[in-house]
C-alpha positions, 0 to 999 in steps of 0.5 A: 650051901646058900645058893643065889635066888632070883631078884623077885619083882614082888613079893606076893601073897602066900598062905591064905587070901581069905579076910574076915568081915564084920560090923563095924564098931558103930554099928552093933545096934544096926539092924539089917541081915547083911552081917547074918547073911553074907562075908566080905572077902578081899582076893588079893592077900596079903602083898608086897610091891616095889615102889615103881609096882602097882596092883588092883584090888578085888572083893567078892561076897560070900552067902551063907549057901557058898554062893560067891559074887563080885561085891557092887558099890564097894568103898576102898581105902588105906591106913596110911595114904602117905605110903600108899592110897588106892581109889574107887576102882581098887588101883593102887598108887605108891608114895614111899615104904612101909605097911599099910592096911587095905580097907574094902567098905560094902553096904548090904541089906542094911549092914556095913561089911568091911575086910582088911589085907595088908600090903608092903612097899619095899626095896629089893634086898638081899634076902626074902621070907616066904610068906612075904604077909600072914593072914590066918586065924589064932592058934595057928603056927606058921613057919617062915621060910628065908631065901638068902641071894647071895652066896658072899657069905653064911648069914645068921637070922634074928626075929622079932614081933612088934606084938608079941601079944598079936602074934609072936615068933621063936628063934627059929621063925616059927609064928604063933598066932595069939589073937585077932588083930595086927602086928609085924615080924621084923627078920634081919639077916646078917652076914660078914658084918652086915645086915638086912631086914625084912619085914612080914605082916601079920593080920590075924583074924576073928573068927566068922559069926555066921554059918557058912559051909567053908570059912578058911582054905589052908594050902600045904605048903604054904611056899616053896623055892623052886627051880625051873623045870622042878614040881611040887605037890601042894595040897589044901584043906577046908574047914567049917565055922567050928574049925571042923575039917569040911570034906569038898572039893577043890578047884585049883588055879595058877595066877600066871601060866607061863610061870606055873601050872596046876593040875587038878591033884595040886601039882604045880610044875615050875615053867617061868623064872618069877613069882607065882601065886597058886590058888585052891578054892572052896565054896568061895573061900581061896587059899593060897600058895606061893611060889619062887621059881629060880632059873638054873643059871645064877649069877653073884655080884661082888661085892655082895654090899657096898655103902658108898658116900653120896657123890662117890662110885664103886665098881661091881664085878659078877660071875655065872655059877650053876645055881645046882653045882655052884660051878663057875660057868667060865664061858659067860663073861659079859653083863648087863648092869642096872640099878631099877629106877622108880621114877621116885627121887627119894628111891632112885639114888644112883646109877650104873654104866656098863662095866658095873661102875656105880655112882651115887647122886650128890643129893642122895639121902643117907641110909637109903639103900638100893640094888645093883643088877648084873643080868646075862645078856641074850638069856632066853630067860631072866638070869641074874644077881644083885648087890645091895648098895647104900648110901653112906651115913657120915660121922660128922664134921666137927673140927672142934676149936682147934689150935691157931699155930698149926698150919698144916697136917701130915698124916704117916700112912699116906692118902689111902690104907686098907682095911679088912673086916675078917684080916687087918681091921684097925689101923691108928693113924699116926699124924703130925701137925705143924706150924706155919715154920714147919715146927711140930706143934705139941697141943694140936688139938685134933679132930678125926671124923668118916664120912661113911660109918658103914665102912669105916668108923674112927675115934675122934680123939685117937684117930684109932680106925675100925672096919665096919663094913665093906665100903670106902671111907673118907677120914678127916683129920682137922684143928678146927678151921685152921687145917684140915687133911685126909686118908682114904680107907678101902675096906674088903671082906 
């Protein structure tokens, strides 16, 4: 059974925090003993944020004796300063979506060090990967793990490398890690018609030059989904230059206390409702765990996705469910609705009232997508469930040259029909044009099109409409300028 998940805030680094330095290119004639004496190591990981999130980066420098210290005098910098950009201090700011490189630059002892993590900026969806970002070594495999968030349907998972030559992934999400360098793996859902995607960056690593006494931390397992009050045992692994297991001893750390907690056998105890990173250190090498709490009170909202035109609404319905029986709770009728603003234009594309009415704005882009968000009120703890909602992408508006004897459109079916992706999911329009003396004109020379391809697309000639997704669409049926009609289409699951 698919149960509902906790919206996560953000998705935050997973399996190992640990980046690998070198030399720049340039530089291979330097002669400074830096390179031979130290490691630059970024402690955040691989990161995921939303757009109105932030984080601050942190580096440290690792000897050859394991010793570790803050790193002084450190440059930073991004792949992609229109996704996101990062100043003196390791503060992140976000301009938009996407995968972006963060670059940590340190001069010592004559030698340039750098280190490189990958950092996402995405929307909440309707599914997640745990780990949200990879960053090991070649010839390592790394099962993903997806967490779907509604339970509106039983969805099918597809997986995809942009270099597969970099790292490539099976059909089952399982990750190979081939050689050093970077790539994405691109994980779409897909459930009643509908799909989502996730993207999870991948930075594989070369391998350490230098002798240090640990150089990777593995935390097993790499993630897990728990509910509140539940544990998990983690444990770790050290390892050497040559890849040879190291036999030390681990310190282990929670990120957030009142999330989880860690004792010193790697027993981590779900006390929050979020996401937490629990760590294990070794001679200043951290690896990395993380962990989903959800609360045992789920909420689903239906529909669970939506496209609606720009300008138009829809009204969302939720209900609380035990997230472990999947037993209506009758008792809790009442919600709070809201749609996360970013305080960006591009990503804020509508707004909710308080009976779950959307509505997007007139202005919004079409194809840029958001979340609906039901949440109980008075929880003692984040209790809730989200829907996806898009805008609509239309179809066009091309009436073509139409006919200057017609003067008006009758279409049979009304003003508005319904359509259902898994019942009745096609419907012809049967349609009759006139001229200005009510006699039928033979050669009409119509043109059908929808403003909302995600829930309704027609055959511009045929006028045949098929269902494509949950949603309202708004048929057109025109002969060029002269006259115009239309029907409204509802599609239900």
């Amino acid at each position: 059974m698919i149960t509902l998940k906790k919206i996560v805030a953000g998705i935050l680094p997973v399996l190992l925090c640990f980046t690998a330095c070198k030399k720049d290119a340039d530089k291979d004639k330097d002669t400074g003993k830096g390179a031979e004496n130290y490691v630059l190591v970024i402690d955040n990981g691989p990161v995921t944020l939303q757009p109105d999130q932030g984080v601050i980066y942190l580096a440290h420098l690792i000897d050859k004796s394991g010793n570790y210290k803050l790193a002084d005098g450190l440059k930073w910098s991004t792949s992609d300063a229109a996704v996101a950009t990062i100043d003196g201090g390791g503060l992140i700011s976000v301009k938009s979506s996407g995968v972006v490189y963060v670059k940590a630059t340190v001069e010592i002892e004559g030698s340039t060090l750098t280190a490189e993590a990958p950092l996402q900026i995405r929307m909440p969806s309707l599914f997640t990967v745990l780990p949200g970002g990879i960053v090991f070594y070649a010839g390592e495999n790394i099962q993903l793990e997806k967490i779907f968030f509604n339970a509106g349907g039983t969805p099918t998972y597809t997986y995809s490398s942009d270099d597969a030559s970099v790292a490539s992934v099976s059909n089952t999400g399982l990750v190979s890690l081939v050689k050093e360098g970077s790539t994405l793996i691109h994980v779409k859902a897909t459930v009643n018609g509908k799909e989502s995607e996730v993207i999870v960056p991948v930075l594989v690593l070369a391998e350490i030059k230098i002798s240090l006494p640990v150089t990777k931390v593995k935390v097993t397992p790499g993630s897990s989904d728990l509910f509140k009050g539940d544990q998990v045992t983690l444990s770790a692994k050290a390892f050497d230059t040559g890849g040879a297991e190291v036999s030390t001893s681990f310190t282990w750390s929670s990120a957030d206390n009142a999330l989880a907690t860690v004792d010193a056998n790697g027993i981590v105890t779900a006390k929050g409702v979020g996401s937490v990173n629990i760590s294990a250190t070794a001679k200043g090498i951290t690896g990395m765990a993380e962990i989903l709490i959800s609360p045992d009170t789920i909420v689903i909202v239906d529909p669970m996705m939506m496209s609606i035109a720009a300008g138009g609404s829809k009204t969302f319905t939720a209900k609380a469910y035990n997230a472990k029986t999947m037993t209506q709770i009758m008792s809790i009728t009442q919600f709070n609705w809201t749609i996360p603003s970013y305080g960006i234009s591009i990503f804020d594309i509508g707004s909710v009232d308080a009976n779950g009415k959307v509505t997007i704005k007139s202005d919004a882009m079409p194809g840029m997508a958001s979340v609906v968000i039901a949440t109980v009120p008075n929880a003692s703890e984040y209790i809730g469930g989200a829907a996806l909602v898009s805008v609509a992408i239309g179809g066009g508006a091309d009436c073509g040259t139409g006919n200057a004897d017609v003067a008006s459109i009758t279409i049979s079916q009304g003003s508005s029909a319904n359509l259902s992706l898994f019942g009745t999911n096609q419907l012809t329009l049967t349609v009759t044009a006139k001229d200005a003396n009510n006699n039928v004109v033979a050669n009409p020379a119509l043109k059908f099109h929808s403003d909302n391809l995600q829930a309704a697309n027609v055959d511009e000639d045929s006028g045949v409409i098929t269902a494509t997704g949950p949603g309202t669409a708004i048929i057109t049926v025109c002969s060029g300028g002269y006259a115009t009609q239309q029907i409204t289409i509802n599609v239900t699951m």
